[in-house]
C-alpha positions as CSV (number, residue, x, y, z in Angstrom):
1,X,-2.8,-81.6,20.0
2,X,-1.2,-83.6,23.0
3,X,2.2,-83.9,20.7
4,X,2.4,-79.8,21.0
5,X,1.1,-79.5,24.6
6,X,4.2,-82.1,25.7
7,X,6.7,-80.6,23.0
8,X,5.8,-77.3,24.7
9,X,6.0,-78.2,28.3
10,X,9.8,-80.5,27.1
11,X,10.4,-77.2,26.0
12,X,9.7,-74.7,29.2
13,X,11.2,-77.4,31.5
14,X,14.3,-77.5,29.2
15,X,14.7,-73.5,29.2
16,X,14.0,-73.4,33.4
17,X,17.3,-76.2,33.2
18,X,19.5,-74.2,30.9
19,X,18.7,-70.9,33.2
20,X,19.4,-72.4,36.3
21,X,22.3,-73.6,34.9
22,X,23.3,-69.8,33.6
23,X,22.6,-68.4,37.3
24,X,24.8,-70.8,38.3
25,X,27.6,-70.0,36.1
26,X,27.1,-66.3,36.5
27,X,26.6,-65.7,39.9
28,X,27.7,-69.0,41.7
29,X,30.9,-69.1,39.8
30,X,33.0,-66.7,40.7
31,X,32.3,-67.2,44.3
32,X,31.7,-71.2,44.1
33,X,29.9,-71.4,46.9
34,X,26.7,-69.8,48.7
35,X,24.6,-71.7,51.8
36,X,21.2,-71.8,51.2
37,X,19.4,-73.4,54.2
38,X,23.0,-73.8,56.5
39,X,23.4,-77.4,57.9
40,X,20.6,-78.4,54.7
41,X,21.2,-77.4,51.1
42,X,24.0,-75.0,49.5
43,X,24.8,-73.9,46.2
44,X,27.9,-75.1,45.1
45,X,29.4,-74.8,41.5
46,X,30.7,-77.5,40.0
47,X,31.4,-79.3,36.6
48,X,30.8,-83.0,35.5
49,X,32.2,-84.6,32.3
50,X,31.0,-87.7,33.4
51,X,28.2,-89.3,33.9
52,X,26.0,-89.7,38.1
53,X,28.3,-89.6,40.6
54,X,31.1,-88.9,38.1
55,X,32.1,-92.1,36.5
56,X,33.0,-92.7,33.0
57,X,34.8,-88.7,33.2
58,X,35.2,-87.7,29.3
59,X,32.4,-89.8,27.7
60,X,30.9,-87.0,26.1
61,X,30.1,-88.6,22.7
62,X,29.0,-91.9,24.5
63,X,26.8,-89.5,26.9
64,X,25.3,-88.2,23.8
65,X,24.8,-91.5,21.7
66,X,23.2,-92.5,24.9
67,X,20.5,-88.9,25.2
68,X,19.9,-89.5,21.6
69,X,18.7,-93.0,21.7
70,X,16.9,-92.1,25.2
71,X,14.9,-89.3,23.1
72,X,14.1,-91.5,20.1
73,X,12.8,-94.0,22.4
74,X,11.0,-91.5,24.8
75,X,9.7,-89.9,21.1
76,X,8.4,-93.5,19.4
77,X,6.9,-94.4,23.0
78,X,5.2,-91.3,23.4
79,X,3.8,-91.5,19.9
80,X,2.6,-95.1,19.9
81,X,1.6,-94.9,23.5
82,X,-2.6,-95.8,23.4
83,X,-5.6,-93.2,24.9
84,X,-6.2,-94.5,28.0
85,X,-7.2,-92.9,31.5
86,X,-3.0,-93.3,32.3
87,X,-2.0,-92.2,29.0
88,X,-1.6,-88.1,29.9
89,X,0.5,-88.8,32.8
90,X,2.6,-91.5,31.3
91,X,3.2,-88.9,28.6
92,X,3.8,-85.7,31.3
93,X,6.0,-88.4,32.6
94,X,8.0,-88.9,29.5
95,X,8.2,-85.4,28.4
96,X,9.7,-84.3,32.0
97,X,12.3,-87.1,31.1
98,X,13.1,-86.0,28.2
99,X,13.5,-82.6,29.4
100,X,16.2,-83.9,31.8
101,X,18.2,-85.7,28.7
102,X,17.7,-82.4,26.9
103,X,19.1,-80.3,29.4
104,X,22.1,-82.1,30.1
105,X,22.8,-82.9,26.6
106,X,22.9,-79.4,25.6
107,X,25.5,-78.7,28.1
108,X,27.5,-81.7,27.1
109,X,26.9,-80.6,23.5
110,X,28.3,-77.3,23.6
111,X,30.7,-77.5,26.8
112,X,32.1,-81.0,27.0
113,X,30.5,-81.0,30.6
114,X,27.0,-80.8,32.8
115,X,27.2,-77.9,35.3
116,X,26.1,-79.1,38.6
117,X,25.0,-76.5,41.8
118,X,22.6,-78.4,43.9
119,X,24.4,-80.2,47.0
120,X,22.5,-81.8,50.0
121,X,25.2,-80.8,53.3
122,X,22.7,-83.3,55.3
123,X,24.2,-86.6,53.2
124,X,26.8,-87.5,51.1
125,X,25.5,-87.2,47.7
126,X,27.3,-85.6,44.8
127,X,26.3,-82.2,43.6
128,X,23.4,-82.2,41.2
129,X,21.0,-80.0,38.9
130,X,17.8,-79.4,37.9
131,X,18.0,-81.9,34.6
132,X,18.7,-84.6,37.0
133,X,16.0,-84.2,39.6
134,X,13.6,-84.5,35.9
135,X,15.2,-87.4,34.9
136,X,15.7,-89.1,38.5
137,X,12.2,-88.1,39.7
138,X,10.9,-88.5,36.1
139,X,12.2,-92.0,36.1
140,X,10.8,-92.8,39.6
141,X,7.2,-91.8,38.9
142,X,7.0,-93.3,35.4
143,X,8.1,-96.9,37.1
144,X,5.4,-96.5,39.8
145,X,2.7,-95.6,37.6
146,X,3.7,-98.5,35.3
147,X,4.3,-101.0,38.3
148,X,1.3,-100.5,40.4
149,X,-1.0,-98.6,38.3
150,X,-1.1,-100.4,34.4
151,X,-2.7,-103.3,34.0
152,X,-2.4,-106.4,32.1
153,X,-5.5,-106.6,29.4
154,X,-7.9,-108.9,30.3
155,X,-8.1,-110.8,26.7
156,X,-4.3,-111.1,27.0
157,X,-4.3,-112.8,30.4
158,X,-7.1,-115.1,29.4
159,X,-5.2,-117.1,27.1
160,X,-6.5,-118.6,23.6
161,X,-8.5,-121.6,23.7
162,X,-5.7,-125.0,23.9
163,X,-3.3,-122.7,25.5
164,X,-1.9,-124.8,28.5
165,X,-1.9,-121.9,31.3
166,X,-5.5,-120.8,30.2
167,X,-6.7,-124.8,30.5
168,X,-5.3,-125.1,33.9
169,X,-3.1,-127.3,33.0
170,X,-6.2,-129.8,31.7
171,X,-5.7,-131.7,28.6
C-alpha cells in the first residue's frame, strides 16, 4: 500500500511542477517578467538547456540518462528500503525527489529545455522552479535524516568474535 500512497503523491507533486510550469509559459511569457514581493522575489521567465546554474547547455540526452538512473535508483531504494520508525519519511523523502527528476525530465523530454520563473532579487542566484526546490530541498532533508537521525545496528557495530576492532585490539 505504501508503493501507491508514494506513486500517488510522485504523482500530484509532479502535476503541481508541470502547472506551474504552464502558468509560467502562459501568462509569464509574453510579458517575461512580473514582481512579486518588490526588492524579494519576482517572476521571471526563463529557459534552461542545461543543467543548475546553466552549465553543460545542450546536454539533454545526458540530463536524461542521468533522471533515469536517479529514478531507477530512487525506485530499487524505495523498494528495498526496511519498516522502521524512519522508513515513511525516508520514502516521502524520495518520492518528493523523484518528483523533482520527473518534472524536469518531462520538460527536457518534450522541449529540449527546463522552464525556470522563480528568481530571488535579494541574492544572486539563478532563476529556478518548482522541480528544483523538490529535488534541492528533497536532497537536503533526506541527508539530515540519514546523517543525524539513522543509526548504525548494534550487531553490526559489535563485531564477530576474533574481529580485531571488536577485541580492542587484544590478541
Amino acid at each position: 500500500m505504501s508503493y501507491i500512497i508514494g506513486a500517488v503523491c510522485c504523482a500530484v507533486l509532479v502535476f503541481a511542477d508541470q502547472f506551474t510550469k504552464w502558468l509560467a509559459v502562459t501568462r509569464l511569457q509574453p510579458i517575461r517578467f512580473r514582481p512579486f514581493i518588490p526588492g524579494f522575489i519576482e517572476f521571471r521567465y526563463h529557459t534552461n538547456a542545461g543543467a543548475a546554474f546553466g552549465i553543460m547547455q545542450g546536454g539533454r540526452w545526458v540530463f536524461l540518462a542521468f533522471t533515469a538512473v536517479v529514478l531507477g535508483a530512487m525506485v530499487y531504494f524505495y523498494i528495498k528500503l526496511p519498516k522502521n520508525r524512519l522508513s515513511g519519511f525516508t520514502r516521502a523523502l524520495m518520492a518528493v525527489i523523484a518528483a523533482g527528476a520527473l518534472g524536469n525530465g518531462i520538460d527536457r523530454f518534450r522541449q529540449g529545455y527546463v522552464v525556470d520563473f522563480l528568481n530571488f532579487e535579494f541574492i544572486n542566484f539563478p532563476v529556478f522552479n518548482v522541480a528544483d526546490m523538490y529535488i534541492v530541498c528533497g536532497t537536503i532533508l533526506l541527508s539530515v535524516l540519514i546523517l543525524f537521525f539513522y543509526k548504525e545496528d548494534p550487531a553490526k557495530k559489535k563485531g564477530k568474535p576474533g574481529d580485531d576492532a571488536a577485541d580492542n585490539g587484544r590478541p
